[in-house]
Structure formats: C-alpha cells, structure tokens
N, C-alpha and C positions, 0 to 999 in steps of 0.2 A: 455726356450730357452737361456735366458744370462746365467743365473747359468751355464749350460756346457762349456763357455766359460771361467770360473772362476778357477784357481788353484785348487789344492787338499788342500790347507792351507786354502784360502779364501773360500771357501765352508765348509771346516770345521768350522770356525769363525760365518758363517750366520747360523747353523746348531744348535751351540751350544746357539747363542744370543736368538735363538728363542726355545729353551727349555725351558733356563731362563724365556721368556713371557709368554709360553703356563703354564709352573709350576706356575708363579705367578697367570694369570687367572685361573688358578685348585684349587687352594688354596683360591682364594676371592669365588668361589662357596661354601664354605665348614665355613671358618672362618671370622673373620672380620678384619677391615684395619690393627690394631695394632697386630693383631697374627704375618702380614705379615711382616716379620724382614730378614732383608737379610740374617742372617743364615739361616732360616730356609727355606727360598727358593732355598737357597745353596744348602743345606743338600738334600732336594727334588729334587732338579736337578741335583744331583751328580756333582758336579763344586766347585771349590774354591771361596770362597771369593775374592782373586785378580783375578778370571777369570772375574768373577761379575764387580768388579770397571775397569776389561779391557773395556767391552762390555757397561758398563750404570755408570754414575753420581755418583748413587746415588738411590734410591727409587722410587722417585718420577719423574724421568726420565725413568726409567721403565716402571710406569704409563703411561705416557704420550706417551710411545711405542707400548702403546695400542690403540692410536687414528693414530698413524702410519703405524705400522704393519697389524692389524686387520682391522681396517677401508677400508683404504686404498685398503688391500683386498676385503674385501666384495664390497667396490666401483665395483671394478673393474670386477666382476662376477654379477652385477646387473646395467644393462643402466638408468641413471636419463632422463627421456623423458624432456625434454626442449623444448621451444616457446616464443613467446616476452611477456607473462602474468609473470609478476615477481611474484608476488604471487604465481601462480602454479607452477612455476619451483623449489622458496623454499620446496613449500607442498613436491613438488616429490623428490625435495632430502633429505630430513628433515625425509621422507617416509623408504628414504635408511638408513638413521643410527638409528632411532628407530627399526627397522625392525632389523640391527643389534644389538640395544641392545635388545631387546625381546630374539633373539636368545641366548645370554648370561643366561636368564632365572633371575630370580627377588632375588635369594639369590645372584652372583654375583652381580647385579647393587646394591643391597641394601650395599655392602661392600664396592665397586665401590665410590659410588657419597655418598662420606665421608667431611666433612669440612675440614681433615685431610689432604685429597688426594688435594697436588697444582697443581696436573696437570691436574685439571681441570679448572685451574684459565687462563684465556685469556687473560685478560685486564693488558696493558701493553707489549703485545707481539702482538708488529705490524710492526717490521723489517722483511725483505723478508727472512729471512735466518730460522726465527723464526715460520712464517705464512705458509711455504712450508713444515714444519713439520704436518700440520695439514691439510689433505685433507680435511675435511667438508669446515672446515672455507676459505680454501683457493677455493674452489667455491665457495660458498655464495656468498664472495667479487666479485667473478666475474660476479656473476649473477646480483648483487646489482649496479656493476659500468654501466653494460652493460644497465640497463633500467635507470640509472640517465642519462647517456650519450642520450637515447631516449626519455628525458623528463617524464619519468614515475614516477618519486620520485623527491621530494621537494630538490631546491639545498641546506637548511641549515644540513643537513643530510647526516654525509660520509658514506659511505658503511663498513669503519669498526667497527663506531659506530651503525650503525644498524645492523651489525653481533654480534657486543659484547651482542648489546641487544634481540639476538633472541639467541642465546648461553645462555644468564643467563635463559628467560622463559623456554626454553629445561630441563636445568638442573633443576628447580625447577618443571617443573611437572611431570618430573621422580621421581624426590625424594620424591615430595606427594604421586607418585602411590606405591613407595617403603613402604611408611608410609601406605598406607590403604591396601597395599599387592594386590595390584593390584586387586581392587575390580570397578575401570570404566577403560574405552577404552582408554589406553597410545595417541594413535597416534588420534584419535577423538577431545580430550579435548587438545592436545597439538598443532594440527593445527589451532581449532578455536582461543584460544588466538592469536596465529602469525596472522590470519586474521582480528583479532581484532586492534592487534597491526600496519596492516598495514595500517590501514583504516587512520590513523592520518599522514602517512607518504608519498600515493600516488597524485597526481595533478589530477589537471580535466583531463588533457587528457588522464591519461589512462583510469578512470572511462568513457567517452566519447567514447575512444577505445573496452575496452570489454564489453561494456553495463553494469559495476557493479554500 
C-alpha cells in the first residue's frame, strides 16, 4: 500500500536497493564471504558501483540490510504470540528468526555468520537510531524492559545487556550447527541454552508466577 504512494523515482531507488540484497543473499548461497566484493555484486545486479555506494556504506552495511530488509519482512508475515512469561515470548520470537534463517538454508548461513561479517556485531550499538535498524533486537529489548518493569528480572541486569547476551549465544549455536552441518536440532539446542541462561536472570516472583 505505501509503495503506490511513492514517485516513479523513489520506487525505482527501493527496487534497485533490494536487487543489490537479494544478489548479495544469492551469492552467500553459492560462495563464501570474501568472494562477496562489491564488484562482483555489482556486476551480478547489473548496477554500478556508485549506484552501490548511492544505496549502502559500504559491505558490511549491506549485511546488516539483511537483518532489516529480510527480517523485518519475515517478522511481519509471521505473528510472535506474546504473554507476561518473558521467557516464552523470547523462545517465540527467537522461533521467528531461526525459522528465518533455516529458510536461508545452511550454505548461506555458513557464509553469513563469518568473523569477517561486522554486521553481525551488536555491542556498542545501543543508540535509538542504531537499535531501530534491527528488528529482533529492538523487541527483545522490549520484551526484556516490559517483565523488568513487572519484577520478572533481577534489577542489576539491563535489557540490553541481556539482548547482547542472548544475541551472542544465537550466533554461536548457529555457527556450531554451520560447523557440524546441521547435524542436531538449530531451534532445540538454541532455546535450551537461553532457558538455561535465563534461569540466573529471573526473581522469585516470576518463578512463583508461572510455577517454574
């Protein structure tokens, strides 16, 4: 519905940004990080190079258009069920962006979730202007403020350091499943850790609350 509202110019500009994404996600299915070089994503999406530096940074801003563009998408075509159990609200959205990377399929993530790739670095990026780029993390935080404010989490514990730190277990048990080629259950082994992880984090009352 907005798109129609939008010029013949500025439709063109959203049209061609995300050629550039979709070509770069075609290419991490196929090759690994360092193939991926702005020519050659150029070259593959028919565009110049200064269309590329019109539309993106730089590489790794690219990347990072991926937890904007995509995510974001997928958010928004699959409902996170929510309730006052902060735990299960993470499980269920956490549900959501595993769910999108599976769909990606394990040759892209294994290119993906590179030491290389900084746009998968979080930490240090907790200005509003910076955190509104990132749909996951910017619910988390909401989920995470909204049961501190209910007494469900311990007050020495912000909400963005506990995103940063359900962000890094994310990334690293994708990257073991990349490493064993996805030989156990991504979203299984990846929620027990966060329930592990939240078991040091939550107060009596909630345990008192949901009988856990």
């Amino acid at each position: 519905m907005i798109i129609k509202h939008l010029t013949k110019q500025q439709r063109h500009s959203i049209e061609v940004k995300n050629r550039i994404y979709e070509t770069a996600a075609r290419l991490l299915k196929t090759y690994d990080y360092n193939y991926l070089t702005i020519r050659h994503i150029c070259r593959e999406a028919k565009v110049s190079i200064g269309t590329f530096y019109h539309h993106f940074e730089n590489k790794d801003d690219l990347l990072a258009y991926f937890f904007t563009y995509g995510i974001k998408n997928y958010l928004d075509q699959n409902d996170v069920e929510i309730n006052d159990d902060v735990v299960q609200n993470m499980i269920n959205l956490y549900d959501v962006y595993l769910s999108f990377c599976l769909k990606n399929g394990i040759e892209f993530l294994s290119n993906y979730y590179s030491t290389k790739n900084k746009a998968l670095n979080i930490r240090g990026k907790n200005d509003q202007q910076q955190v509104a780029k990132m749909p996951i993390i910017l619910r988390a935080i909401e989920y995470i403020s909204n049961a501190k404010r209910d007494g469900f989490i311990k007050e020495e514990f912000s909400p963005y350091e506990i995103v940063q730190d359900i962000s890094a277990i994310m990334k690293g048990i994708i990257f073991e499943w990349c490493l064993t080629n996805g030989a156990f259950d991504l979203k299984e082994e990846g929620f027990k850790l966060m329930r592990r992880y939240f078991h040091g984090l939550l107060t009596e009352k909630y345990f008192n609350t949901f009988n856990k």
